[in-house]
matplotlib code that plots the C-alpha trace (Angstrom):
import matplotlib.pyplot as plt

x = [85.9, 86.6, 89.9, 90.5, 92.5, 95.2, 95.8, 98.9, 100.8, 100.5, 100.8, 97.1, 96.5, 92.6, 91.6, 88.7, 88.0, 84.8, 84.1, 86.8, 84.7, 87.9, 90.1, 88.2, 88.5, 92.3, 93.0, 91.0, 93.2, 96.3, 97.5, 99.0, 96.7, 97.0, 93.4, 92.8, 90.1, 88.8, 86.8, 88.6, 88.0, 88.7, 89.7, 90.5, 94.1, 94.5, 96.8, 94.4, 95.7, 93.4, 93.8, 92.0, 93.1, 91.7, 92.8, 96.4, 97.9, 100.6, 100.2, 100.5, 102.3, 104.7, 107.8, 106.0, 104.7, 101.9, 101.3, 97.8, 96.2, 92.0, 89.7, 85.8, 82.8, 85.7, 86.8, 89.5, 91.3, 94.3, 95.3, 96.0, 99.5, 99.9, 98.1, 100.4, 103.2, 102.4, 101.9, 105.2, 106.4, 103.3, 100.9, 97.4, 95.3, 91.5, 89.4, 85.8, 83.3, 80.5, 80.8, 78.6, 74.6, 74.8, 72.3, 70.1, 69.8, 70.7, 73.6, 76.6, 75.2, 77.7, 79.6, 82.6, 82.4, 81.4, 84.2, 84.2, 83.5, 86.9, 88.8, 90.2, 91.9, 93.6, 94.2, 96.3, 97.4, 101.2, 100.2, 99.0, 95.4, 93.6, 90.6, 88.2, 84.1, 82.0, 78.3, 75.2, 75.6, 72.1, 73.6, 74.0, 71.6, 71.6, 74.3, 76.8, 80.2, 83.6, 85.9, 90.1, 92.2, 95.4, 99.3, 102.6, 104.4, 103.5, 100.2, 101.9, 101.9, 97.9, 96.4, 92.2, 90.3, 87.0]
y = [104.0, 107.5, 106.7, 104.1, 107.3, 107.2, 103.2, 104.3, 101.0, 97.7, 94.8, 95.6, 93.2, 92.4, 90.3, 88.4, 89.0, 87.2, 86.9, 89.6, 93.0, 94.9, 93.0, 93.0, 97.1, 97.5, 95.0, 96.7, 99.3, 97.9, 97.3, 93.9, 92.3, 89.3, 88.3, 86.2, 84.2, 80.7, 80.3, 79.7, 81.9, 82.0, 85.9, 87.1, 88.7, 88.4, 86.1, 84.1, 82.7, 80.2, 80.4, 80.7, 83.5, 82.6, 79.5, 80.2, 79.0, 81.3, 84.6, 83.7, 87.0, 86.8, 89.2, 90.6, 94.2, 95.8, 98.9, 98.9, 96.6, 97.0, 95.0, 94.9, 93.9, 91.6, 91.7, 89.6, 91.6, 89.4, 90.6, 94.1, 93.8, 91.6, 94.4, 96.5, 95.5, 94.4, 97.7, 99.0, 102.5, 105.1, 102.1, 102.7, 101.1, 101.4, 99.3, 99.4, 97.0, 97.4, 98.4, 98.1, 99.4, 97.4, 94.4, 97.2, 96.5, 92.9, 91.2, 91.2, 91.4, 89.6, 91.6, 89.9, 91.3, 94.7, 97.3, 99.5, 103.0, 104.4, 101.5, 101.4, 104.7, 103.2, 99.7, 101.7, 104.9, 104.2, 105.0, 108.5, 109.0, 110.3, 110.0, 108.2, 108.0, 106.2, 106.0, 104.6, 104.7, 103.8, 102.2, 99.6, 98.8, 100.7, 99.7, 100.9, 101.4, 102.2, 103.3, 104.3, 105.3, 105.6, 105.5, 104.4, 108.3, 111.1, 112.7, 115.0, 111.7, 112.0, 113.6, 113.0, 115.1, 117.3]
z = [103.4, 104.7, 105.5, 102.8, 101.3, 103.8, 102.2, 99.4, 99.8, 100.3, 101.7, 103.5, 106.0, 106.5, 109.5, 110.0, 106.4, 106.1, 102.7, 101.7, 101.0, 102.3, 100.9, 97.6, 97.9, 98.5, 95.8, 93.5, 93.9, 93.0, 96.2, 97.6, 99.7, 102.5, 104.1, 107.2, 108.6, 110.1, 106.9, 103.5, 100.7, 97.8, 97.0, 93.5, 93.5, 97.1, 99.4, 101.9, 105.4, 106.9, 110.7, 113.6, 115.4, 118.5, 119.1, 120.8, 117.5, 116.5, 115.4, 111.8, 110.4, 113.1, 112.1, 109.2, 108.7, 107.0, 105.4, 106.7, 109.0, 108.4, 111.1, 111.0, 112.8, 115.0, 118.1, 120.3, 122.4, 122.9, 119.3, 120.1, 120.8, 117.7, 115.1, 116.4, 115.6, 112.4, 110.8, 109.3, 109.8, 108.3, 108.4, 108.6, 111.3, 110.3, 113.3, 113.4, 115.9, 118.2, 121.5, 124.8, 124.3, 120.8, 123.0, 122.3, 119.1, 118.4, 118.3, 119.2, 122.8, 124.4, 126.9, 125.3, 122.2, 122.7, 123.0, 126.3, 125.5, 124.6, 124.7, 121.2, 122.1, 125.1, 123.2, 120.6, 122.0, 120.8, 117.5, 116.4, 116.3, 112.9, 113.9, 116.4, 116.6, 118.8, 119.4, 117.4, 113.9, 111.5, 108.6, 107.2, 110.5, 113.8, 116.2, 118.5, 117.1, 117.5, 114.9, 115.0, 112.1, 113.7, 112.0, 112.9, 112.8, 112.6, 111.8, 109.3, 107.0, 106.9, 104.3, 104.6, 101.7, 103.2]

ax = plt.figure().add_subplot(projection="3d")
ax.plot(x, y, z, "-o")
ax.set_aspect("equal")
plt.show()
């Protein structure tokens, strides 16, 4: 939500949507919203894609850009590339998932699905880096996190208020 601010335009891609809380948020706002998962859903004022990203199907926004592109509590590296290159010039990228030392604390414990430390940094280190945390965070329950705001430009074009 800290960098939810950044978010002035839409379309806002949300991945792996679950049950839409993000895309819920941006919509809420005013802002054009596309959400994507396995599951369908049924999202007031937002466009749902059912797909299964991990499948090898096609990537299913292939060509089209996004002003933001926000991805939570998911991981699959082979999309990387494809996030990329879907956010349009001055798009927001706001990633957040666990990373290794979460078995600690439950699950995910899968090696899989933990980040390596510092590997959303290295995953998206064409775009500019806002900001980027990693470590244990206690809420909404103790895990191990990793978190990127990056854009595509500049830095100049990101404002965050204290």
């Amino acid at each position: 939500m800290r960098w939810a601010q950044l978010v002035t335009r839409g379309p806002v891609l949300d991945v792996a949507s679950g049950a839409g809380r993000h895309a819920r948020f941006f919509a809420g706002r005013g802002l054009a919203v596309v959400a994507v998962d396995s599951v369908p859903q049924s999202i007031p004022g937002v466009t749902f894609v059912q797909a299964d990203l991990e499948s090898g199907q096609r990537w299913p926004f292939a060509g089209q850009r996004f002003a933001a592109v926000i991805v939570t509590n998911y991981l699959h590296r082979p999309l990387f590339a494809q996030l990329e290159l879907a956010l349009d010039e001055g798009g927001v990228l706001i990633y957040e998932t666990f990373m290794a030392g979460n078995e600690r604390y439950g699950r995910p414990s899968n090696p899989a699905y933990l980040l390596q430390p510092g590997e959303l940094l290295r995953a998206f280190k064409a775009l500019t880096v806002v900001a980027f945390e990693q470590g244990t965070v206690e809420r909404p329950k103790r895990a191990e996190m990793q978190r990127i705001c990056a854009l595509r430009g500049p830095a100049e074009s990101a404002r965050i208020a204290p």
